[in-house]
C-alpha positions in Angstrom: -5.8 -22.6 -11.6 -4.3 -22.9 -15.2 -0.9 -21.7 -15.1 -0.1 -20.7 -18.6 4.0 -19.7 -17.7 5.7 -22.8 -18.8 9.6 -23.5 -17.7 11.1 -22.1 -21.0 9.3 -18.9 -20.4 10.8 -18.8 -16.8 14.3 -20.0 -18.8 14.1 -17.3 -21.3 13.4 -14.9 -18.5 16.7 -15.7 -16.7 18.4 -14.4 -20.6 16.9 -11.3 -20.6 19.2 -8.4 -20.6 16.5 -5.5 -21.3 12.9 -4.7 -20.6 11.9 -5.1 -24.5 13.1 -8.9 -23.8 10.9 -8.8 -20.4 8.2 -7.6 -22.5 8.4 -10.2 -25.3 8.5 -12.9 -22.8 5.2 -11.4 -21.3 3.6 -11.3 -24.3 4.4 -14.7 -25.9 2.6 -16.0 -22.4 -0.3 -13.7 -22.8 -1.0 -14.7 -26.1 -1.7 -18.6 -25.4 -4.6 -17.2 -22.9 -8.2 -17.4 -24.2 -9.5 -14.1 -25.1 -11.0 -11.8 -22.1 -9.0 -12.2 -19.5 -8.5 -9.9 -16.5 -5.0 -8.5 -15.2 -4.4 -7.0 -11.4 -2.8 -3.9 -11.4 -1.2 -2.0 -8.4 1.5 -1.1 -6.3 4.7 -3.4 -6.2 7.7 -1.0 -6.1 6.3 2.2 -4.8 3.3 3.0 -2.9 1.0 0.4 -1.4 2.0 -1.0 1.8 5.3 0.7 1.0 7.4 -2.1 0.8 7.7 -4.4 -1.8 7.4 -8.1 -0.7 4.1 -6.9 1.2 3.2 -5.4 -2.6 3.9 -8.8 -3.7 2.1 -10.5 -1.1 -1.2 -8.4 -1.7 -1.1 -9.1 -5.3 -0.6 -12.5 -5.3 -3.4 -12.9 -2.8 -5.5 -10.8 -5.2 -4.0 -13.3 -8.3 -5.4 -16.4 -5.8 -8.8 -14.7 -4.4 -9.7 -14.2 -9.0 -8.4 -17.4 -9.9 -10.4 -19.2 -7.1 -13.5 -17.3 -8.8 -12.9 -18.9 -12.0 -11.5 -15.5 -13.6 -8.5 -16.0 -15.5 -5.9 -13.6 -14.3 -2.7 -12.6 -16.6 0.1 -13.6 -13.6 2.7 -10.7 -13.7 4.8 -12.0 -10.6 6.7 -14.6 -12.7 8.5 -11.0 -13.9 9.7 -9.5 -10.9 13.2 -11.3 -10.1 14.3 -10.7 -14.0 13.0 -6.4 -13.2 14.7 -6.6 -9.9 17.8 -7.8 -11.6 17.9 -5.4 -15.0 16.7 -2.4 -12.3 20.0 -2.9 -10.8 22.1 -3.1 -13.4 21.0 0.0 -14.8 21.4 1.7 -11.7 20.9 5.4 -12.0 20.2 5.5 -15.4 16.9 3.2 -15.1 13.9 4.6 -15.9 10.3 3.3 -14.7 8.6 4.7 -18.0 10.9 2.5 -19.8 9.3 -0.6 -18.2 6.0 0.3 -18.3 6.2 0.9 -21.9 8.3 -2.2 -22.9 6.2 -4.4 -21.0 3.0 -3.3 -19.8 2.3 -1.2 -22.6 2.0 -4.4 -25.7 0.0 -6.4 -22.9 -2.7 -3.8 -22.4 -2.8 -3.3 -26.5 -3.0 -6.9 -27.0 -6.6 -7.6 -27.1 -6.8 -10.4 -25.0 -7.4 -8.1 -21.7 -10.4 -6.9 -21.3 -10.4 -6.0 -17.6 -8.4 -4.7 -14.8 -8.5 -4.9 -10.8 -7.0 -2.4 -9.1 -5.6 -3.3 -5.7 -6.8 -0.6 -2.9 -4.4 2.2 -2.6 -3.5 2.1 -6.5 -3.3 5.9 -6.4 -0.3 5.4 -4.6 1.9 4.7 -6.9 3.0 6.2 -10.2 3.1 2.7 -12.1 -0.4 2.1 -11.0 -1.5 5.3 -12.3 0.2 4.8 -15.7 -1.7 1.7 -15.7 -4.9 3.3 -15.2 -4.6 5.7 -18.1 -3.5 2.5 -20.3 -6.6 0.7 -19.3 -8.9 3.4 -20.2 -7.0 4.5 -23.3 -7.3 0.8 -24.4 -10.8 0.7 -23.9 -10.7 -2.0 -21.0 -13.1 -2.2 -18.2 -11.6 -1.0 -14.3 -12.7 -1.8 -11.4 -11.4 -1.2 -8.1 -11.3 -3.0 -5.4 -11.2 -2.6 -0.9 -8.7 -4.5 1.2 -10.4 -7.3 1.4 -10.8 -7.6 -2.7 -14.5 -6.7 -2.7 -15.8 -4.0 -5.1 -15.2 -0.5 -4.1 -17.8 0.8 -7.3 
């Protein structure tokens, strides 16, 4: 597996007071991929198993299962514990939309996905679903996947 997060991206993570930060850190890894790559998409803080270090679990064993097929998979997780931490210090006034846009939203418009995997039970949650309307507005390819990360098509 290539890992393309290097330790300054994790260090500039640990800075980052906003989801526009998050979302510049994100990018700056996407864009030293090659071109076509593939991101997993699904539920990590609602929906799915309905907790989410099982979320987190499925999706990293999703991350694994593409890598070891030779696909190369933009790794989200690296993002989590710097979410985690600005999620609670905004408290009541945070705002999923917020993150979706600042972060997910430049990645799917960069032009280096071209694909996306949607765990199984993606309908479940409402991040998943934005997701799915970003993929398709951006003109990438979506395919779904069972429990076991075979092709539900």
């Amino acid at each position: 597996m290539n890992n393309y997060w290097k330790n300054k991206d994790y260090l500039s993570l640990e800075k980052t007071e906003t989801f526009s930060e998050i979302g510049e850190v994100a990018l700056e890894v996407q864009l030293r991929m090659p071109d076509k790559i593939c991101q997993i998409c699904g539920p990590i803080s609602t929906g799915g198993y309905g907790n989410i270090k099982q979320n987190i679990q499925i999706f990293s064993a999703a991350i694994q299962y593409f890598n070891s097929k030779e696909e190369i998979i933009y790794n989200q997780l690296p993002l989590e514990e710097s979410l985690v931490r600005i999620i609670k210090k905004l408290g009541s006034d945070y705002n999923p939309y917020d993150l979706l846009e600042n972060i997910y939203r430049p990645l799917f418009q960069s032009g280096k996905l071209n694909r996306t995997y949607f765990i199984y039970n993606w309908e479940s949650s409402q991040g998943s679903q934005w997701e799915h309307e970003e993929a398709y507005k951006n003109g990438l390819e979506i395919h779904y996947l069972n429990n076991k990360f075979g092709f539900i098509e």
